[in-house]
C-alpha positions as CSV (number, residue, x, y, z in Angstrom):
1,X,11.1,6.5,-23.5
2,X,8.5,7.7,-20.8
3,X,5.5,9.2,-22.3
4,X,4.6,12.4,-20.2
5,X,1.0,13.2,-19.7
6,X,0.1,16.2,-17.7
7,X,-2.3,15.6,-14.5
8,X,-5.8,16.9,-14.7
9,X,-6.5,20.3,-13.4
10,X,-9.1,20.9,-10.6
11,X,-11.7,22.9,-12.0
12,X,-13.8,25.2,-9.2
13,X,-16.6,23.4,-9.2
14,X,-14.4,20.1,-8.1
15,X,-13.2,22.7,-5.5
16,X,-16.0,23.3,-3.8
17,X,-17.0,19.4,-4.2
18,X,-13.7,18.7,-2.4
19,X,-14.4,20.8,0.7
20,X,-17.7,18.8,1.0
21,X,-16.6,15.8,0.8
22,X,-13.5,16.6,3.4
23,X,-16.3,17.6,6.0
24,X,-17.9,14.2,5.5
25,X,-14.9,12.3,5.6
26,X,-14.3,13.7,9.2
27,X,-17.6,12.6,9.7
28,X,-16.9,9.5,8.9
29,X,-13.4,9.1,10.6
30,X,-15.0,10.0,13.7
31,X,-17.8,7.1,13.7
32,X,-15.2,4.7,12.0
33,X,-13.1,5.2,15.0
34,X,-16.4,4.4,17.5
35,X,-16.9,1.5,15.6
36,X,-13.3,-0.1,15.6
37,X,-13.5,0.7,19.5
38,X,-16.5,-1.4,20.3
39,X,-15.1,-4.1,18.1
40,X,-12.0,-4.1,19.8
41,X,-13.6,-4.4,23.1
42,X,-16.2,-6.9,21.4
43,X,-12.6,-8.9,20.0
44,X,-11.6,-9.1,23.6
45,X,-14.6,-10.2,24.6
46,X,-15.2,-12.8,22.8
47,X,-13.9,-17.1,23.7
48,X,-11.6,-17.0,20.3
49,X,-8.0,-17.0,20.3
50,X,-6.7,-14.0,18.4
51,X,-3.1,-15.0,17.7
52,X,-0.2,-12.6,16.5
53,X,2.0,-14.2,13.4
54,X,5.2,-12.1,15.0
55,X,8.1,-11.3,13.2
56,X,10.1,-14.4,11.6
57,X,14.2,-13.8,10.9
58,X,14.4,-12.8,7.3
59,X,11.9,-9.7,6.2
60,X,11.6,-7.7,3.3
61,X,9.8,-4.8,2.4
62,X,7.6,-4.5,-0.5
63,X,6.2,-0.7,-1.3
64,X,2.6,-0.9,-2.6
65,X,1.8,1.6,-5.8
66,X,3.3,4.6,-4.1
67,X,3.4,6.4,-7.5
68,X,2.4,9.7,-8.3
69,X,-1.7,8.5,-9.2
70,X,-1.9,8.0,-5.8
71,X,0.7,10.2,-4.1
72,X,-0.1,13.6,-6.1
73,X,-2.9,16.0,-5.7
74,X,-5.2,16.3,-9.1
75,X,-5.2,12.6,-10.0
76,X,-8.2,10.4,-10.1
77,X,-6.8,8.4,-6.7
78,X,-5.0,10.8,-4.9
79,X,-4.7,9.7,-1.1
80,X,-4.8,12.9,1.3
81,X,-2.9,10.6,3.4
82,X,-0.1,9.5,1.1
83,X,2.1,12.1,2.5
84,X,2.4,10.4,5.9
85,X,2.6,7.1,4.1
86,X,5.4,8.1,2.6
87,X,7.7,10.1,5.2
88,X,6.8,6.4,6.9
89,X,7.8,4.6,4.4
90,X,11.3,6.3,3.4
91,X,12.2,6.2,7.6
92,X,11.6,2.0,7.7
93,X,13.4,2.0,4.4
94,X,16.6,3.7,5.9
95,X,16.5,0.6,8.7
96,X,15.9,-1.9,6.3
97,X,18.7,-0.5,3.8
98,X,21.1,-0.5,7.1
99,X,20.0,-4.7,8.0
100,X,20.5,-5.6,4.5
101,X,16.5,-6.4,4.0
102,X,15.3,-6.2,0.6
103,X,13.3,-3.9,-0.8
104,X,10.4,-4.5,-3.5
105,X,8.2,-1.6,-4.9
106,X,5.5,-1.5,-7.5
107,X,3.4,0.3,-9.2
108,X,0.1,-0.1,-11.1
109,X,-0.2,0.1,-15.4
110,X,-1.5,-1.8,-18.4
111,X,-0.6,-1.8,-22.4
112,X,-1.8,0.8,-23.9
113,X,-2.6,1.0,-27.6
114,X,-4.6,3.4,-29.9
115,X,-7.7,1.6,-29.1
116,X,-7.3,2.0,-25.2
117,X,-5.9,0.3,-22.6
118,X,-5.8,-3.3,-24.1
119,X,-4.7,-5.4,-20.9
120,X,-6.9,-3.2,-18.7
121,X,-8.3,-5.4,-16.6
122,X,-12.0,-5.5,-14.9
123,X,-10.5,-3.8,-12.1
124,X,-9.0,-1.0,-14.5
125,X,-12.4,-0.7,-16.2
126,X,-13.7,-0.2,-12.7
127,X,-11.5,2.4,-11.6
128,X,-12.0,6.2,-12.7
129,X,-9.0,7.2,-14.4
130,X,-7.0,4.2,-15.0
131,X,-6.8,5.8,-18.6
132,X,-3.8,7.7,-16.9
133,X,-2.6,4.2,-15.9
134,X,-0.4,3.4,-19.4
135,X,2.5,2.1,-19.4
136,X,5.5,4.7,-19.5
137,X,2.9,7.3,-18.3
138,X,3.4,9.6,-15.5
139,X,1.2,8.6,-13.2
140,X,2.5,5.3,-13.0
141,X,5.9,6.7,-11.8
142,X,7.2,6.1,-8.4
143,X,6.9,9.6,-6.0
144,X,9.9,11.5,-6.4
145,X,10.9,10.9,-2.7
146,X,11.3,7.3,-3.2
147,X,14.8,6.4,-3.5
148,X,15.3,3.0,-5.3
149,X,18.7,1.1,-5.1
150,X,21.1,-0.6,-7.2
151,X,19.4,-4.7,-6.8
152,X,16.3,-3.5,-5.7
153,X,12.9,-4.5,-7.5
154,X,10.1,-2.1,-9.3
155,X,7.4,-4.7,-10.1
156,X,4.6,-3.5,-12.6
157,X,1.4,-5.2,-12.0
158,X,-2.1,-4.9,-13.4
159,X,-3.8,-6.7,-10.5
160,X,-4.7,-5.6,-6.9
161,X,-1.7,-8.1,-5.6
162,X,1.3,-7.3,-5.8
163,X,1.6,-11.1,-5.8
164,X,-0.8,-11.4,-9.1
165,X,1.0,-12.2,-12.7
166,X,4.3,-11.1,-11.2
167,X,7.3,-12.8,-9.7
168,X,7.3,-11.0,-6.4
169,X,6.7,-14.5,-5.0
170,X,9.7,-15.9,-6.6
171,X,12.1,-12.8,-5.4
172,X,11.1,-13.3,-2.2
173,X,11.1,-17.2,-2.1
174,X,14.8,-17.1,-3.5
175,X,16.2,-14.9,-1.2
176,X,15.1,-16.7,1.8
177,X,12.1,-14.3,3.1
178,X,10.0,-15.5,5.8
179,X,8.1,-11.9,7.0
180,X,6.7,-9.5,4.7
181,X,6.0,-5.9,5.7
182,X,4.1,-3.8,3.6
183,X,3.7,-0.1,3.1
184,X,1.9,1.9,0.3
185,X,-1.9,2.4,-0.9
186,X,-4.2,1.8,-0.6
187,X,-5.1,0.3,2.6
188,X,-8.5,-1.1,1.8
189,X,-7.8,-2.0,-2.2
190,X,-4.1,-3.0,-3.0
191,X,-2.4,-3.3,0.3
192,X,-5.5,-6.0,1.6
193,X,-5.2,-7.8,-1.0
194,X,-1.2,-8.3,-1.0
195,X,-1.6,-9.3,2.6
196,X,-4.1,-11.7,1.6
197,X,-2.1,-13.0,-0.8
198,X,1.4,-13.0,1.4
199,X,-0.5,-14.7,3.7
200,X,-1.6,-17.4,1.1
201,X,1.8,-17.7,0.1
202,X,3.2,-18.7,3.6
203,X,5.1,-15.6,4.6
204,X,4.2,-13.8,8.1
205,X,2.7,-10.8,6.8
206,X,3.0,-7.3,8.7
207,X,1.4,-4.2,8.1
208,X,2.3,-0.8,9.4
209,X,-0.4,1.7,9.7
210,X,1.9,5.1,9.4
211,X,2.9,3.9,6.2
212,X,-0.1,2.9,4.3
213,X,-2.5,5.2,3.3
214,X,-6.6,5.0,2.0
215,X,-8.7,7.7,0.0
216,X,-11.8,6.1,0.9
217,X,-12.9,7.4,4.5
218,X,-13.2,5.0,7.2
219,X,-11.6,2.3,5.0
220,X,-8.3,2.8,6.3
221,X,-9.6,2.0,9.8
222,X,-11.1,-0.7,9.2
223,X,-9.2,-2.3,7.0
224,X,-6.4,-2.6,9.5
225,X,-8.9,-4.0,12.3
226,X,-9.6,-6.6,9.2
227,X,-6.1,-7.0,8.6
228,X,-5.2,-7.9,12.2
229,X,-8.2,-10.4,13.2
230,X,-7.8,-12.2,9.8
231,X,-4.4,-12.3,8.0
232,X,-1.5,-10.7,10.2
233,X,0.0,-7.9,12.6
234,X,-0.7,-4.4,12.6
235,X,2.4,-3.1,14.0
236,X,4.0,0.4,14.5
237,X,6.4,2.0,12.9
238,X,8.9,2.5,15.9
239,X,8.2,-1.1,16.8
240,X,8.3,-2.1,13.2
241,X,12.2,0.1,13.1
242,X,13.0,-1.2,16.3
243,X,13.1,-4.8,14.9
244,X,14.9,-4.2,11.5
245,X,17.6,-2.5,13.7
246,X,17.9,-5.9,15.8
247,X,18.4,-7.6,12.1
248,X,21.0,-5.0,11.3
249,X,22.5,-6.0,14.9
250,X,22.9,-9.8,14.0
């Protein structure tokens, strides 16, 4: 039975807190974006090889926490930018539905108990509002726009990972995957750290940057620029469509 909680209200003062903090955020976008610049220059600059993983023949998706904590206005980590992420993420899922790819989501919540959140993690403890992060809750529910399929995975972790205390290694492994792409949020926290971790389990690991979505300014930014010197590909949607069609083609 899911256990309904109803999401916090904005009270006025959080209002006018909000409309600070968006004018700083633009701010911030606008430096972040100076600063990826002159380290991209700076990247091609330099005598080091920076090498693309490319796509491999067998991909999967996996769809990072895209639940309503993170997709829905009021919540503790509500990303402004999830509704992008998500019209992103529902088009690559229609081409990867079409090639036969498959299709992993997850989302993020611990065992709760009358004493609190008893496999809260230090992550969890770090995090405002994970208390809206038990099991069955509301907030750990997918968005309402996601769509998932007969045979396709919904993974509950309690970790960053996707690939910590869960089998998504296993699914993946068994049905032959040798690229990874990943949507969802948040760019910086959750969606780093799976790349990390796909990378660390050998799979070419890609990243689309429609699709994934930060509430921390700047982070998204930079986080991909991390993402693509260090652990895989940073590739765009239409390119990222263009090869699931080819899959679908063979």
């Amino acid at each position: 039975m899911t256990v309904v909680t109803e999401k916090p209200t904005p009270s006025a003062a959080t209002q006018v807190g909000t409309e600070a903090a968006a004018q700083l955020a633009e701010q911030i976008e606008a430096k972040m974006a100076e600063v990826i610049d002159l380290l991209g220059q700076w990247r091609d600059a330099t005598d080091r090889t920076w090498a693309e993983v490319g796509f491999g023949t067998r991909p999967a998706i996996v769809v990072i926490d895209l639940a309503r904590f993170w997709t829905e206005p009021g919540y503790a980590a509500y990303c402004p930018e999830s509704e992008r992420a998500l019209a992103a993420t529902n088009e690559l899922l229609v081409h990867a539905r079409e090639a036969g790819v498959p299709v992993v989501f997850t989302t993020q919540a611990y065992q709760s108990s009358a004493g609190g959140l008893v496999s809260a993690t230090g992550m969890a403890r770090k995090f405002p509002g994970s208390d809206n992060l038990a099991v069955g809750t509301l907030a750990t529910e997918l968005h309402p726009s996601l769509e998932v399929l007969e045979g396709e995975h919904v993974i509950t972790k309690t970790q960053s990972s996707a690939f910590q205390h869960t089998y998504l290694s296993t699914v993946l492994h068994n049905a032959g995957v040798d690229t990874v792409i990943l949507t969802g949020v948040v760019t910086s926290g959750c969606v780093r750290a799976t790349a990390a971790d796909s990378l660390a389990n050998g799979f070419r690991t890609i990243v689309v940057p429609e699709a994934v979505a930060d509430h921390l300014p700047g982070a998204h930014q930079w986080t991909l620029f991390d993402i693509s010197t260090k652990i895989g590909d940073v590739v765009p949607l239409a390119q990222a469509t263009d090869y699931l069609d080819t899959i679908a083609a063979h």
